[in-house]
N, C-alpha and C positions, 0 to 999 in steps of 0.2 A: 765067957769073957771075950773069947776069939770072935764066935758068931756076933755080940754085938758091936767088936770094931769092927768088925766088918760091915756091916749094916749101915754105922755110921759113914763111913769113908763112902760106902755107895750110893746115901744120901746124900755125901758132900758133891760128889761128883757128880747127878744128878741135877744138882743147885744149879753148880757151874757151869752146865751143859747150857741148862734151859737160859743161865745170863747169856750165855753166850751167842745161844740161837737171838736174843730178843736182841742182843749190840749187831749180829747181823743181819737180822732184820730192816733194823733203823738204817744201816749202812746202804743197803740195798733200796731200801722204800725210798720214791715207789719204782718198783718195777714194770706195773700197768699202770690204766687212766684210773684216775681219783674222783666217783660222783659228788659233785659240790650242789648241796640238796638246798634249794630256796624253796620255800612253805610259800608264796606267791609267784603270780604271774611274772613275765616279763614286765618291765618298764619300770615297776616301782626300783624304791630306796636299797631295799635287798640286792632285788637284781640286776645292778647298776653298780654298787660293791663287790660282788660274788664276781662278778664278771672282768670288773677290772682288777681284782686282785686272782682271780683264777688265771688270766689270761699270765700274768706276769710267772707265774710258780708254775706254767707250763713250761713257758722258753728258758725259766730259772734251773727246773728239774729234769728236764726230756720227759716227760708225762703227761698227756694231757688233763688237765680239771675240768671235768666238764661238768657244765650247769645245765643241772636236771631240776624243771619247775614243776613244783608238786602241791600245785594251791587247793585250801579249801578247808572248813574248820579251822579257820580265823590264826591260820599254821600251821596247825594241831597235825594237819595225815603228812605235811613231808620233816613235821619232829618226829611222831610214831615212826617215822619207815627209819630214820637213822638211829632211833632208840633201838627198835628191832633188827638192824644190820647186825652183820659180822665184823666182831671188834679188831681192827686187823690195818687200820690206817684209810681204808679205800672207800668211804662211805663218811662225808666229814659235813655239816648243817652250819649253814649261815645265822648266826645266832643273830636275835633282835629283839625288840624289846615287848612282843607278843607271846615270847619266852617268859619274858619276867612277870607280865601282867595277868597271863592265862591260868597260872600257877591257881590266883585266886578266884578268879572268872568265871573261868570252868569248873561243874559241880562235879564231872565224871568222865574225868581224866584216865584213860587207860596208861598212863605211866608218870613220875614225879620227875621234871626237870631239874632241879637243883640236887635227882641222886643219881638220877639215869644217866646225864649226858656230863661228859669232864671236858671242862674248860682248855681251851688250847691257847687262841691270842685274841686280843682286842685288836680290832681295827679302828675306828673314830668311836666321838661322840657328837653329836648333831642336834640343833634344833627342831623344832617344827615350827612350821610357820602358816601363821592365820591368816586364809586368801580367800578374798571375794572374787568375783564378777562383774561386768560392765554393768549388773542388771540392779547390783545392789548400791545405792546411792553413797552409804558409807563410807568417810573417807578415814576415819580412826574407830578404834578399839570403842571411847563413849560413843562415836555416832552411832556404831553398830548395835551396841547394846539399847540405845536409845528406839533406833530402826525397830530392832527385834522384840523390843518389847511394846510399842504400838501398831507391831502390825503379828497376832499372836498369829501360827499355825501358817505361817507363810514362808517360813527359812528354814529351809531344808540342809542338812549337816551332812557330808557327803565322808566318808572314812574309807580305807582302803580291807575291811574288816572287823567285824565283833572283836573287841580284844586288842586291838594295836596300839599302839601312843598313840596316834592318830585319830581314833575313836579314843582314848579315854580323856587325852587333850581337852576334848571339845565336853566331854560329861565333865571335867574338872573345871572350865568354864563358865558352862549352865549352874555347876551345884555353887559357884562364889560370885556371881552374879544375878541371879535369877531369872536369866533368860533361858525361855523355854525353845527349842528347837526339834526337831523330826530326823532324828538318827536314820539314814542311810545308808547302811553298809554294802560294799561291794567285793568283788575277791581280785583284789590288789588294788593299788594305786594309779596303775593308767587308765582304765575303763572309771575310775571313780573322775578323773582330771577330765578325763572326754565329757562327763554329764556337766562338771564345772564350767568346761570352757562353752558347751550349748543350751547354758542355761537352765537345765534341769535339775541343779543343786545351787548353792545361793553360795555355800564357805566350807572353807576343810581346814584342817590343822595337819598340812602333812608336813611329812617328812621334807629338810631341804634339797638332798639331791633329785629327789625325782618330782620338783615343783619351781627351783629355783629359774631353769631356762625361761620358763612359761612368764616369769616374772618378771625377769631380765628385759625378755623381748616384748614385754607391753601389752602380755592376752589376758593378765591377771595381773589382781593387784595386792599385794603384801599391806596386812596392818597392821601385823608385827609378830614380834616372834617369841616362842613360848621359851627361852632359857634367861635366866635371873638380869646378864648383861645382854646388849647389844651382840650380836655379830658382824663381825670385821667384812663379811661378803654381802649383805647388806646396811651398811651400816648406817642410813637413815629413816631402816627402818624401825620404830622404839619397840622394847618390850611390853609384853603382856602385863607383863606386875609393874609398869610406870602409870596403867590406870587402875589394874587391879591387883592392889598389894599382897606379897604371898604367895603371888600364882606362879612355879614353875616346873617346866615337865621339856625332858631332853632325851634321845634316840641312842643307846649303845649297842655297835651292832662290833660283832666275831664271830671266832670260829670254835666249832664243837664237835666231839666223835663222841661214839657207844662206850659205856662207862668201861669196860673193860677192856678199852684198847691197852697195849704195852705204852709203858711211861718214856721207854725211848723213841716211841713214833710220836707222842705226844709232843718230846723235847724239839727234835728233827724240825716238825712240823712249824712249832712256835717258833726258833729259831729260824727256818725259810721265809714266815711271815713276817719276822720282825726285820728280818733284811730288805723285805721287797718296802715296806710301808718308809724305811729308810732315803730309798731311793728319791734324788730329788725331784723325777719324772713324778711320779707316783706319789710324794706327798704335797707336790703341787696341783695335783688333780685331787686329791681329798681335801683339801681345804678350798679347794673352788667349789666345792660340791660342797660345803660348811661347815666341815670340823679337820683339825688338823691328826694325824698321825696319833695314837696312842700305843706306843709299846709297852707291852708287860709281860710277867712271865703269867706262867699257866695260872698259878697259884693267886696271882695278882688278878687275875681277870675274872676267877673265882670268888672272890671276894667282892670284886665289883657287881657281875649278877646275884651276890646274895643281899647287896644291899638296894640294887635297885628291884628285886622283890618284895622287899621288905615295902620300900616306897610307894612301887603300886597297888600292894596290897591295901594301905591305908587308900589312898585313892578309889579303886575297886570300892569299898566298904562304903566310903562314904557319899559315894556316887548309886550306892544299891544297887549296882549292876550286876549281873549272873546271868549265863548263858548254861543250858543243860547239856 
């Protein structure tokens, strides 16, 4: 009876130790620089958030965040590399919505996102929005369809990747419309806006912050944009579903680490991000980019990527899309 109170007591205190070590942990994290992994290039939607919000949670924590671009497989090698990191705080992925979509996408996925990777905080939610060129005569959403459907095999659909809003945007489109177009994918979003703006792609449905300026300043032109209402940062321009009913598809981008990080660097974590997106610097620059501020806890933002997998899966399906 002695040997096993004893055992116990030394399980107890064992417990204790390890909470203890992991509260200070949390207290201490981070003590070094933190890789903020973007699955794309420079320029786009991703790294355009990653950046402004890394940059802030460095002068916030003494840390540096630094933005390490790991494009290619339409996300897929800089989710693997933070899937495969050491779960420890220090290795943390710019979640987006190629997250949500690839789940179904991809036939042969070397890991599950919705078991691999734990939700930490939501940043925005964004539009995409549907942009032609000077080349394309269309000045609305029917023109376009009108255009694209008498001149077949000539509109070329430009996407920042297999797999992104941005490509399934434009297949949710094609499939409620029946206009056919010539999917181009590229790996990210400024090299896909460079063929935009010189005429070697015709329309994209990208993302607003890394499309919006180009729009603003008069190189492209906006036909509308892919969420249910209008947006407040262009607001003359109409939605997608005001000609074609139904149609809506919108960008959630956060933050993610290795499933087995400790739940107090998790907490830490959400809780620095949710202060920085607080900031009225900071949430004045996210809603000029097109979506205001989204605070939530871990849990909540959890929830949020299970249900917009849920949503592009149906999309995926019925787009027949699949990538190997």
């Amino acid at each position: 009876m002695t040997s096993r109170r004893t055992a116990i007591v030394l399980i107890a205190i064992c417990i204790s130790a390890l909470a203890s070590a992991g509260g200070a942990a949390a207290v201490d994290y981070p003590a070094r620089p933190v890789r903020f992994v973007v699955g794309y290039p420079p320029g786009g939607a991703t790294d355009i958030l990653a950046r402004l919000i890394g940059q802030r949670l460095s002068e916030k924590l003494g840390q540096q965040f630094v933005v390490e671009n790991k494009p290619g497989a339409g996300n897929n090698i800089g989710t693997e590399a933070v899937v495969n990191a050491e779960p420890d705080g220090y290795t943390i992925l710019l979640v987006n919505p190629a997250n949500y979509i690839n789940a179904t996408l991809y036939t042969n996925l070397k890991f599950n996102f919705l078991r691999d990777i734990a939700p930490v905080a939501s940043f925005n939610r964004v539009p995409n929005v549907m942009t032609v060129n000077d080349s394309v005569p269309a000045r609305s959403v029917a023109e376009f369809i009108a255009y694209a459907k008498a001149n077949p095999g000539k509109v070329n659909m430009a996407s920042s990747g297999n797999g992104t809003s941005v490509h399934l945007s434009g297949e949710m489109f094609m499939a409620m419309t029946g206009v056919q177009m010539q999917h181009v994918p590229y790996r990210g979003a400024a090299p896909a806006i460079t063929d935009l703006l010189g005429g070697q792609v015709q329309v994209i449905f990208d993302n607003m912050p890394s499309i919006i300026q180009h729009i603003r300043g008069g190189a492209l032109r906006a036909l509308a944009v892919t969420t249910a209402a209008r947006s407040p940062q262009l607001p003359d321009v109409p939605t997608v579903a005001e000609t074609v009913p139904g149609y809506e598809a919108s960008a959630l981008f956060g933050v993610g680490v290795p499933k087995k990080t400790p739940p107090e660097i998790i907490e830490k974590l959400n809780k620095e991000i949710n202060e920085v997106l607080a900031e009225p610097v900071i949430k004045e620059r996210l809603i000029d980019l097109g979506g205001e501020p989204l605070i939530s806890t871990p849990e909540a933002f959890g929830k949020m990527i299970a249900a917009e997998t849920g949503k592009w899966e149906k999309v995926v399906k019925e787009a027949g899309a699949h990538v190997e």
